[in-house]
C-alpha positions as CSV (number, residue, x, y, z in Angstrom):
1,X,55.6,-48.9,-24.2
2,X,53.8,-50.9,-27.2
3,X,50.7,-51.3,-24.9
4,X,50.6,-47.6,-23.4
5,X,51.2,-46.6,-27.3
6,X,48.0,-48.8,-28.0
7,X,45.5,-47.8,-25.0
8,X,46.0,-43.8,-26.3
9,X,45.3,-45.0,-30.0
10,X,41.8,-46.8,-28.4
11,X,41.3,-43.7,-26.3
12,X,41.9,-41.4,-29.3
13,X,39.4,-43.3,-31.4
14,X,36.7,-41.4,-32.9
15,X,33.1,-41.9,-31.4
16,X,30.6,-43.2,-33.7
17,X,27.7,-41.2,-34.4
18,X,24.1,-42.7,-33.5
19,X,22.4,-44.4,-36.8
20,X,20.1,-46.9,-37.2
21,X,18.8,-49.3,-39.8
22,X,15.5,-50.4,-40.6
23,X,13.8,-53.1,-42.2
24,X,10.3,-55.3,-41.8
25,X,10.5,-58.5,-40.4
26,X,8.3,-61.6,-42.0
27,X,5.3,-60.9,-39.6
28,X,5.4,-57.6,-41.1
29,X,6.5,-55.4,-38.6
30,X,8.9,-52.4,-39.2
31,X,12.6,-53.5,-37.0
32,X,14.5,-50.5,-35.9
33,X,18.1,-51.4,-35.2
34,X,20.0,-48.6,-33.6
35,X,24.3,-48.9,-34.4
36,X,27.1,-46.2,-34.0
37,X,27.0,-44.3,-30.0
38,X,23.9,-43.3,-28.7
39,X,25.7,-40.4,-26.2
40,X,25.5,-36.7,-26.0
41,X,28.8,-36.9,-28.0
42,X,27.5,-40.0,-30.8
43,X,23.8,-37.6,-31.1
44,X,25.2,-34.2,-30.6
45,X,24.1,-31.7,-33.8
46,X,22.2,-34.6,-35.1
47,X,19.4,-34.7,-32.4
48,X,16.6,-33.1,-34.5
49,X,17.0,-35.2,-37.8
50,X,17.0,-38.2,-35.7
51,X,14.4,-37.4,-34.0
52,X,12.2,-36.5,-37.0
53,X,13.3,-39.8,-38.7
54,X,12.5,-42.7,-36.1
55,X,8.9,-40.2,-35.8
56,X,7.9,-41.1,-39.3
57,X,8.6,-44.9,-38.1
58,X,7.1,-45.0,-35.4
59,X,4.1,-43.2,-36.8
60,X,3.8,-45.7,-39.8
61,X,0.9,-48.1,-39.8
62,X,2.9,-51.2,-39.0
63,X,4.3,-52.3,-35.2
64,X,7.2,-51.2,-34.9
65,X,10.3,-53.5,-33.2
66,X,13.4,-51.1,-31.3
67,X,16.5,-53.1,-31.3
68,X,18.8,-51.5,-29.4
69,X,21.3,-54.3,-28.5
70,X,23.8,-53.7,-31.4
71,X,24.4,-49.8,-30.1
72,X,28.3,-49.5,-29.2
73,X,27.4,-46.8,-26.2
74,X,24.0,-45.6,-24.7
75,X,23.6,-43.0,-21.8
76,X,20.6,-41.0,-20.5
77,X,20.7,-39.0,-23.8
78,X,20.0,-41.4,-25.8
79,X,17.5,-42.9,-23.7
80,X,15.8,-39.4,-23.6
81,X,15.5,-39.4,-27.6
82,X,14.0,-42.5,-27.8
83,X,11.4,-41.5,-25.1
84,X,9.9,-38.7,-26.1
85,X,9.2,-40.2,-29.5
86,X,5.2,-41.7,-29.9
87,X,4.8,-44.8,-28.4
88,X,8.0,-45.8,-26.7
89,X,8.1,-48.0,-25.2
90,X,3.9,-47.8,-24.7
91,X,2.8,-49.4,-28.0
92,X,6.4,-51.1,-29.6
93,X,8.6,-53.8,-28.5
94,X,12.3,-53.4,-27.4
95,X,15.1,-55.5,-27.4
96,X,17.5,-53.4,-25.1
97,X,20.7,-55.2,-23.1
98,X,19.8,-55.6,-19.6
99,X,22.8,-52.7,-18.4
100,X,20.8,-50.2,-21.1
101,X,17.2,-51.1,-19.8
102,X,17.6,-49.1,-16.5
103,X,18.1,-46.1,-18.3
104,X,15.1,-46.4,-20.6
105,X,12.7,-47.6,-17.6
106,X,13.8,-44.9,-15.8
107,X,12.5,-42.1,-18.5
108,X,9.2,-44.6,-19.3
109,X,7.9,-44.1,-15.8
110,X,8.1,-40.4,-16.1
111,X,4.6,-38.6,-17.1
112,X,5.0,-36.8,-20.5
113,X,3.5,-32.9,-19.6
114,X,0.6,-31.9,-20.8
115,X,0.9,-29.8,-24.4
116,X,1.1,-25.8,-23.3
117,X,-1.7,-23.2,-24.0
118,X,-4.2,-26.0,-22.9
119,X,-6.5,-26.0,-19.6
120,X,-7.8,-28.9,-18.4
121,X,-10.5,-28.1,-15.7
122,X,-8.3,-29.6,-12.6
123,X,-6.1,-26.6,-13.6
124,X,-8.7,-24.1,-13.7
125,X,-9.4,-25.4,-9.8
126,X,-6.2,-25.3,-8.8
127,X,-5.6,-22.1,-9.8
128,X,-8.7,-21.3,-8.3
129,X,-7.8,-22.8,-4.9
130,X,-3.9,-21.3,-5.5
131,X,-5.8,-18.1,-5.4
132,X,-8.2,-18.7,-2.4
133,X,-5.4,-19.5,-0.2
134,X,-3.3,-16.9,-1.4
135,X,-6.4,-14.8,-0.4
136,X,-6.5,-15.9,2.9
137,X,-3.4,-15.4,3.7
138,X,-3.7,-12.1,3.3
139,X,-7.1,-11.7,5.5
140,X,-5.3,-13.3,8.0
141,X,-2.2,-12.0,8.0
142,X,-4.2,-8.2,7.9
143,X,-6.3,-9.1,10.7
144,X,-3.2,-10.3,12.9
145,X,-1.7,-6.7,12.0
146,X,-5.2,-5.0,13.0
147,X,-5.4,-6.7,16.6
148,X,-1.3,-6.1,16.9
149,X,-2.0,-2.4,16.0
150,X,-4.7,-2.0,18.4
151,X,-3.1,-3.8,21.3
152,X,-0.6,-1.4,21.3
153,X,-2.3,1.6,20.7
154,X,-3.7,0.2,23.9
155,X,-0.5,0.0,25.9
156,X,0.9,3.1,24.8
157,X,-2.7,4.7,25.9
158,X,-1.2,3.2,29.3
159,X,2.4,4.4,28.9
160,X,2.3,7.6,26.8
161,X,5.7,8.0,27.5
162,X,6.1,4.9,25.0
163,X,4.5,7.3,21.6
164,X,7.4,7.6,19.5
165,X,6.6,11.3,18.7
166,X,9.8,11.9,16.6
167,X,8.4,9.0,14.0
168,X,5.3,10.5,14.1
169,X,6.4,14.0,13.2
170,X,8.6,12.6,10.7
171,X,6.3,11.1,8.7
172,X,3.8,14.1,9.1
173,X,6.5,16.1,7.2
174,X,7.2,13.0,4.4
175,X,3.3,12.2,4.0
176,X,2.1,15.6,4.4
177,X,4.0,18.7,3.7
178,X,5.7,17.4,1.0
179,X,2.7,16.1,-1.1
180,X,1.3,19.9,-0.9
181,X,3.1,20.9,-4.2
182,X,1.5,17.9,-5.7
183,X,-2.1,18.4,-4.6
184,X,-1.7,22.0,-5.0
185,X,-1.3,21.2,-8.4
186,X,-3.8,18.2,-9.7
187,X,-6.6,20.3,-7.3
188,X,-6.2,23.6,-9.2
189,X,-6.2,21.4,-12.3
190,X,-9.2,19.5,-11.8
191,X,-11.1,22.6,-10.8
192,X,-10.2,24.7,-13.7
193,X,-11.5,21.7,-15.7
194,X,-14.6,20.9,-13.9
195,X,-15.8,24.6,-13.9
196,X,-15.0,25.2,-17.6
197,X,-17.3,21.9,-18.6
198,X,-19.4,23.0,-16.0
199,X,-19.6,26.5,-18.0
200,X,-20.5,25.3,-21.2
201,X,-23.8,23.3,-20.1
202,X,-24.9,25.7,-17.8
203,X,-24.8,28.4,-20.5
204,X,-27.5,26.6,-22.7
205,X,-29.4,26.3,-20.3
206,X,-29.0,30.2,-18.7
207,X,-28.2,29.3,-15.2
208,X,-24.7,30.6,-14.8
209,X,-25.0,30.6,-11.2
210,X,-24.9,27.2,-10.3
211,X,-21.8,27.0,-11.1
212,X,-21.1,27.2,-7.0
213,X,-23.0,24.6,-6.7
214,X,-21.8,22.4,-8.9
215,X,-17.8,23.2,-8.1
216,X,-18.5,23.3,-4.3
217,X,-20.3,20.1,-4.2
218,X,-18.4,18.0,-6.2
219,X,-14.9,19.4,-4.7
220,X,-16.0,19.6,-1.2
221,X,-17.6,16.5,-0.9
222,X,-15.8,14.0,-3.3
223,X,-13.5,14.8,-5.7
224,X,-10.8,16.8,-2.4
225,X,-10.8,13.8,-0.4
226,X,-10.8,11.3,-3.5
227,X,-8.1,13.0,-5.3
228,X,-5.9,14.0,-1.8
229,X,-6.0,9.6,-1.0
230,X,-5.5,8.6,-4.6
231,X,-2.3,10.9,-4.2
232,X,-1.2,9.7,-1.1
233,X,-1.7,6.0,-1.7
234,X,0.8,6.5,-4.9
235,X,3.0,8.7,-3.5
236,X,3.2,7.9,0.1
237,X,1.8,4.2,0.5
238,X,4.1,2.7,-1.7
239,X,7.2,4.7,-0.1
240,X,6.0,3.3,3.3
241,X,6.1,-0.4,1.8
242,X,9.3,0.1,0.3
243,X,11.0,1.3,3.2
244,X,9.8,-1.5,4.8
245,X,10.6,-3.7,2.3
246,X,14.5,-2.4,2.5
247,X,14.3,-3.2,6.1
248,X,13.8,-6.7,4.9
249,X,16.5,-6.9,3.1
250,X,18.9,-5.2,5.2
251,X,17.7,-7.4,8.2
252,X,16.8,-4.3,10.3
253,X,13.8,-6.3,10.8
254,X,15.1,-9.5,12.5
255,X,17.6,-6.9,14.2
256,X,14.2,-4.9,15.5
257,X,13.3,-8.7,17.0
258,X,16.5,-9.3,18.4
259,X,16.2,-6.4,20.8
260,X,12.9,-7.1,21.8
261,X,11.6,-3.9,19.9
262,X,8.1,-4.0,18.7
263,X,7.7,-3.7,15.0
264,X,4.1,-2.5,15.2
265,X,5.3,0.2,17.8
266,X,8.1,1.4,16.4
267,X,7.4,1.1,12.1
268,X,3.5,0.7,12.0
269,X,2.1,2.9,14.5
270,X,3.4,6.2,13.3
271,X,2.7,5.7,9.9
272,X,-0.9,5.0,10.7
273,X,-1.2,7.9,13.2
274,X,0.8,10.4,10.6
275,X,-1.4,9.6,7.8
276,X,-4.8,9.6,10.0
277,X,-3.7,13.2,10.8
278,X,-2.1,14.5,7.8
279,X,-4.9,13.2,5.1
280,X,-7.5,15.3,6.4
281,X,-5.4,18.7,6.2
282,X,-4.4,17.7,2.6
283,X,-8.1,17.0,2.0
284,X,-8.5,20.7,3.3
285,X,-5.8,22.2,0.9
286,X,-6.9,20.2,-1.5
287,X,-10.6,21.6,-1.7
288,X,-9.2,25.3,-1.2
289,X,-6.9,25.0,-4.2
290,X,-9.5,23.1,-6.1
291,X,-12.2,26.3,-5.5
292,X,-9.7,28.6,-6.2
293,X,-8.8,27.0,-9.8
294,X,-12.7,26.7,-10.6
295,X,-13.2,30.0,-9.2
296,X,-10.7,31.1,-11.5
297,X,-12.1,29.7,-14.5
298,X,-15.7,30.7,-13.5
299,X,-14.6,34.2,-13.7
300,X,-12.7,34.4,-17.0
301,X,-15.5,31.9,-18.6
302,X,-19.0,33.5,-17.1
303,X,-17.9,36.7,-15.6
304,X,-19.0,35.9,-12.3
305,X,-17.1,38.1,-9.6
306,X,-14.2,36.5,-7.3
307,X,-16.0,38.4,-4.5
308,X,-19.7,36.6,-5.1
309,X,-18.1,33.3,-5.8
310,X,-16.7,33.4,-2.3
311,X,-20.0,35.2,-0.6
312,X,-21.8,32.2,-2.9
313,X,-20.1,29.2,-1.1
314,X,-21.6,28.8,2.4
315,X,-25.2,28.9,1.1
316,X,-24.8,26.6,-1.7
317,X,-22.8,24.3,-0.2
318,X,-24.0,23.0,3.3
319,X,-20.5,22.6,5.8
320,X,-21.6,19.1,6.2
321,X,-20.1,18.5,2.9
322,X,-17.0,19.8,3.9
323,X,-16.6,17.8,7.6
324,X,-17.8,14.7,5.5
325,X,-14.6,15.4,3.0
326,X,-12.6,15.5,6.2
327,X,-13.8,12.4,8.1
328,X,-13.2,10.5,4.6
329,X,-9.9,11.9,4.5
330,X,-9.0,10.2,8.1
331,X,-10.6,7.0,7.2
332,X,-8.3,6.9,4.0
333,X,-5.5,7.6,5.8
334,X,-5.8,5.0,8.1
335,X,-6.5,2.7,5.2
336,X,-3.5,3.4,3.2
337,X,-1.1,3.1,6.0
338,X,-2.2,-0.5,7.2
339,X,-2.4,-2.1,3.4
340,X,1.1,-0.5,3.1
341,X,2.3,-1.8,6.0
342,X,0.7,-5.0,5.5
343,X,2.3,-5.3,2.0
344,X,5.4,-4.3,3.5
345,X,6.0,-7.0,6.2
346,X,4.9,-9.2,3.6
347,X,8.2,-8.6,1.5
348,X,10.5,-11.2,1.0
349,X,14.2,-10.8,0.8
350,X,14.8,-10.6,-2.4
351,X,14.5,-7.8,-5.2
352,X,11.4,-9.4,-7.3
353,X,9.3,-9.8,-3.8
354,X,10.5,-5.9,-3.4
355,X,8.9,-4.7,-6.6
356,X,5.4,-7.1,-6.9
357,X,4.9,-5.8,-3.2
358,X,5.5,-2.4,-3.2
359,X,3.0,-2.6,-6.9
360,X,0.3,-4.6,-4.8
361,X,0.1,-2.4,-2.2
362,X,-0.3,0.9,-4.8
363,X,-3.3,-0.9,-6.3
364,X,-4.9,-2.3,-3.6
365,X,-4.9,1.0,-1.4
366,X,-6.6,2.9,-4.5
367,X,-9.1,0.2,-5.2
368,X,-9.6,-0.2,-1.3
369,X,-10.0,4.2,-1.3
370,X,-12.3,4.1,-4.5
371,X,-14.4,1.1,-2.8
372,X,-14.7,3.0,0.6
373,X,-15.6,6.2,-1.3
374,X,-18.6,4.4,-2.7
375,X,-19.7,3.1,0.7
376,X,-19.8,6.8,2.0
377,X,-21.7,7.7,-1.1
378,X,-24.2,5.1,-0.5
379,X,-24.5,5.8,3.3
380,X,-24.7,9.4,3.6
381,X,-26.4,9.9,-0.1
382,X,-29.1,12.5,1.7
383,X,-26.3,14.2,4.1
384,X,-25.2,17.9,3.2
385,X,-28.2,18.4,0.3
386,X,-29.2,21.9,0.1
């Protein structure tokens, strides 16, 4: 009973909190001599104004000596402490017991990380090759999706009875009809605004009647198909990556695999061949709302008839124009679909992958649409010129 009673009294005995003691030696260095528990319970709430204490040591002038042989405890705390202070163990000596030195060499051979906010030029290159790979990754994972897609357009060329029509129609509806409201709305917009700037210039200058020029060229020609894939890509791309995406997560895709069903077939192939169609009727109502709103505004602004505007079209405005707005409307359509599909196989299952996907494959299918918008510019810069 007398030595239970005394092993509970031990047990119950406070821990000592780390200390240390310092004097200089007769070769004049400055001795550090650590006492009391150097543990997460002997340092705990006293970590910072120990820290800041052996610093101003161990930043003095003199060498500094660590004596650590007196501590009653030591653990991987302590060692830690003593570590991250400048030059421990580097430039002092330290007079450890040899069951504490593990602990310490253990924390020495680890490389202190570089201060943040700074860039050393081997991370400026890794970043750079982090980024190049990154890159071809997606180059090669788009061209594997390219061939897939065209090897079955292929088979099902072979076995028509293999087009999955319902999917198609479906996403006809999703992608097409139910954007019109939308284009409907930013066309008549943007035509009302373009022919009321339009109005004011042309006014100065007393040549009120280009106005049909100017509003059938621009809408017919660039701003219809631009505005009709900028829509789409927002609207419809990033629904199509996020439904993928879902499927992801829900493992509908790996149950596709599992029955031997072709992804490409099945998810990718109607959304391409919906989009290829529907873009280039929503470049159509687009460019009829759009001439209606400026037609609109030309009237109330410069008086010109509703009658002559319409009469004024087809001589102003070569139809080249117009079948060029269409044939950029298929080619964005296309275009969308596979970068949304191609950010949407590329989601990982989890929610973060979800969101940075679905975001990627928004901007790059606007960028891609603005960039391909250019090209035709470039290549067909004397096609449709009165």
């Amino acid at each position: 009973m007398g030595g239970e009673t005394g092993n509970n009294t031990a047990a119950a005995s406070p821990v000592v909190p780390a200390g240390y003691r310092s004097h200089t030696d007769e070769r004049g260095r400055t001795v550090v001599t650590l006492t009391g528990s150097w543990t997460l319970r002997g340092i705990d709430g006293k970590v910072c104004d120990l820290t800041a204490e052996l610093k101003r040591h161990a930043d003095g002038p003199a060498p500094v000596v660590w004596d650590c042989r007196t501590t009653e405890a030591f653990d991987n705390v302590g060692a830690l402490v003593l570590w991250r202070l400048p030059g421990f163990p580097g430039q002092g000596e330290i007079k450890i017991r040899p069951e504490h030195a593990a602990l310490c060499a253990r924390w020495s051979q680890r490389k202190t990380p570089p201060a943040p906010g700074r860039r050393t030029r081997s991370g400026a290159l890794r970043a750079l090759a982090s980024w190049e790979r990154g890159l071809w990754s997606h180059l090669v994972d788009f061209a594997g999706l390219l061939g897939q897609t065209t090897l079955d357009i292929g088979l099902l060329v072979r076995r028509p009875q293999r087009i999955p029509w319902k999917d198609i129609s479906a996403t006809i509806y999703e992608a097409g009809v139910r954007a019109l409201g939308i284009t409907a709305l930013v066309g008549a917009l943007v035509g009302i605004v373009m022919s009321y700037l339009s109005a004011l210039e042309l006014q100065t200058f007393g040549a009120q009647s280009f106005i049909v020029n100017i509003l059938g060229l621009s809408v017919l020609r660039e701003l219809g198909p631009l505005l009709a894939a900028i829509l789409v890509a927002g609207r419809s791309g990033s629904a199509m990556a996020a439904e993928l995406g879902v499927m992801r997560l829900t493992e509908e895709l790996d149950a596709l695999s599992a029955m031997g069903v072709s992804r490409t077939i099945r998810l990718v192939l109607p959304k391409i061949v919906a989009l290829t169609l529907a873009l280039p009727l929503l470049v159509i109502w687009t460019d009829a709302i759009g001439l209606v709103g400026g037609m609109v505004a030309a009237h109330i602004t410069l008086g010109i008839s509703l009658p002559g505007f319409i009469h004024a079209i087809p001589a102003a405005v070569p139809v080249s124009n117009f079948l060029l707005g269409i044939i950029k409307g298929a080619v964005f359509g296309t275009v969308i679909a596979l970068i949304a599909c191609h950010f949407g196989l590329r989601i990982q299952p989890n929610t973060l992958s979800l969101g940075v996907e679905t975001t990627n494959a928004v901007v790059t299918a606007i960028t891609a649409v603005i960039f391909i918008d250019a090209v035709f510019a470039i290549a067909f810069r004397g096609l449709g010129l009165p």
